[in-house]
N, C-alpha and C positions, 0 to 999 in steps of 0.2 A: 491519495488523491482526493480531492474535495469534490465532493455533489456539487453540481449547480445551485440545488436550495444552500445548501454550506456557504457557499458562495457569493450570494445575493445577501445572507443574512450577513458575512464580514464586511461585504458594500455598504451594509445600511451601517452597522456598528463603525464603520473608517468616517462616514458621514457625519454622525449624531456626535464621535469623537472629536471631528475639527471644530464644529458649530460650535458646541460646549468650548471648548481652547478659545475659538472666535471673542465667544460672548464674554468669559471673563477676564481676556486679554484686554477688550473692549473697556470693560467697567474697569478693570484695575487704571487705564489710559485714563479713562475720564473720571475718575479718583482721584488720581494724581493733576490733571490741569483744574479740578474742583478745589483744592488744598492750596493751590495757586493762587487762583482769585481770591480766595479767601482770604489768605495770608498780605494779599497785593491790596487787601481795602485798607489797611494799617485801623480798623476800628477793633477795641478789647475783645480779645476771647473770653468770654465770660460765661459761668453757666446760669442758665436759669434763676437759679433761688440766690443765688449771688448779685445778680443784677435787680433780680425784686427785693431783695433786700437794699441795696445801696439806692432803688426807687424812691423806698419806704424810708429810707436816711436822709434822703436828700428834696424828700417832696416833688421827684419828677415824674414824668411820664416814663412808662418802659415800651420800647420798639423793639419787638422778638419777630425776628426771619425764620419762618419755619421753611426749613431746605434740605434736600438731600445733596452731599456730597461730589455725587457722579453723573448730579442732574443738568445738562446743557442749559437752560430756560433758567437758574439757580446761579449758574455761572457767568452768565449774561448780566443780570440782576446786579450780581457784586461788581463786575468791570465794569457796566456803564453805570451803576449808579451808586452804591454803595466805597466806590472807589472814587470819586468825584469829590475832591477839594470841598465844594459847596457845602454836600452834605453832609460828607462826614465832621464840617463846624458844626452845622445847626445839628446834629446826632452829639454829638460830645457838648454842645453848652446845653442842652434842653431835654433829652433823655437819657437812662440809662440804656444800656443795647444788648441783646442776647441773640447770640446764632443758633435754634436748638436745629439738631438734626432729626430729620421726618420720622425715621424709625428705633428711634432714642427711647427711652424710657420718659423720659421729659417731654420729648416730641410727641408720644401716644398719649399720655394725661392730657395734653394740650389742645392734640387734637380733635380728644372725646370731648374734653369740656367744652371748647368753643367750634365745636363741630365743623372743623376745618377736612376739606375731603381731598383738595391737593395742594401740589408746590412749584414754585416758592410762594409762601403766604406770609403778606408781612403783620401782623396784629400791633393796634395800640392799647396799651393796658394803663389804667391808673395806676399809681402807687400800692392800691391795697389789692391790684393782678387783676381788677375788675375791667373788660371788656368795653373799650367804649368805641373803636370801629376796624374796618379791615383794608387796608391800604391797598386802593387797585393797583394789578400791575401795570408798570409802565416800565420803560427804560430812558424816558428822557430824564437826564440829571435836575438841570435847572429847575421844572416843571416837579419834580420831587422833592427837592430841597423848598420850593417855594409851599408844595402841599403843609410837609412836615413844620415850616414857621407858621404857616397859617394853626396849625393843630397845637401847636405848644402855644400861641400867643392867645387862642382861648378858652385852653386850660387856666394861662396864668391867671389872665381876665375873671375867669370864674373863681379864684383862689381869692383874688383882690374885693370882687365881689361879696364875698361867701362872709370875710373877713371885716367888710363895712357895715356888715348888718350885723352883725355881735357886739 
């Protein structure tokens, strides 16, 4: 027969055991509807230095999503905006695109370098991965797609620029 203290202490460990079950039931759930949106923006999976490479091929801008997976606010981000007709034209004619995830090897370099402290965060990098601003969040599409032509048309600007005076 069990002590009361015996007792109390299997109550709290039946406790701490659901929670536990709870919480990664939970994250496994929003894993799985995160890998959705993701997959539902139909924009390249690509990694990192793959995309900064093909940047640096192509003389474009690079647009890196730093995200976690299981992240609700991350998952919003990809349905309403990243999934939106609009953007993902002006994303595919004017930048290269990389999804890293937050606690990636990619994602912590990332993060240290351009001291990025949460997510979804979306950065614009030059060609050569240099920093040149941080895309508020928002979830209106149109308002998004409008930001990102604005930011490619004067990068190009500056290309055409750069290039008159040589």
């Amino acid at each position: 027969m069990l002590t009361k203290s015996q007792k109390k202490t299997l109550k709290w460990l039946a406790i701490i055991a659901v929670l536990t079950l709870l919480y990664f039931a939970n994250r496994g759930i929003q894993t799985y509807l995160g890998q959705v949106a993701v997959d539902n923006t139909g924009l390249s999976q690509q990694s990192f230095s793959t995309a900064l490479g093909q940047a640096q091929a192509q003389q474009k801008l690079l647009l890196v999503e730093l995200s976690a997976i299981w992240c609700p606010t991350c998952r919003k981000l990809d349905k309403t905006v990243f999934s939106d007709e609009a953007v993902q034209q002006v994303i595919t004619e004017d930048f290269e695109f990389a999804r890293v995830e937050f606690s990636s090897s990619d994602g912590q370099a990332l993060r240290k370098k351009f001291k990025v402290a949460g997510f979804p965060t979306v950065l614009v990098l030059n060609p050569q991965g240099q920093l040149l601003g941080v895309l508020p969040l928002q979830f209106e599409a149109h308002a998004y797609a409008t930001r990102l032509t604005n930011i490619a048309q004067t990068y190009l600007s500056s290309l055409v620029g750069s290039n008159s005076n040589e």
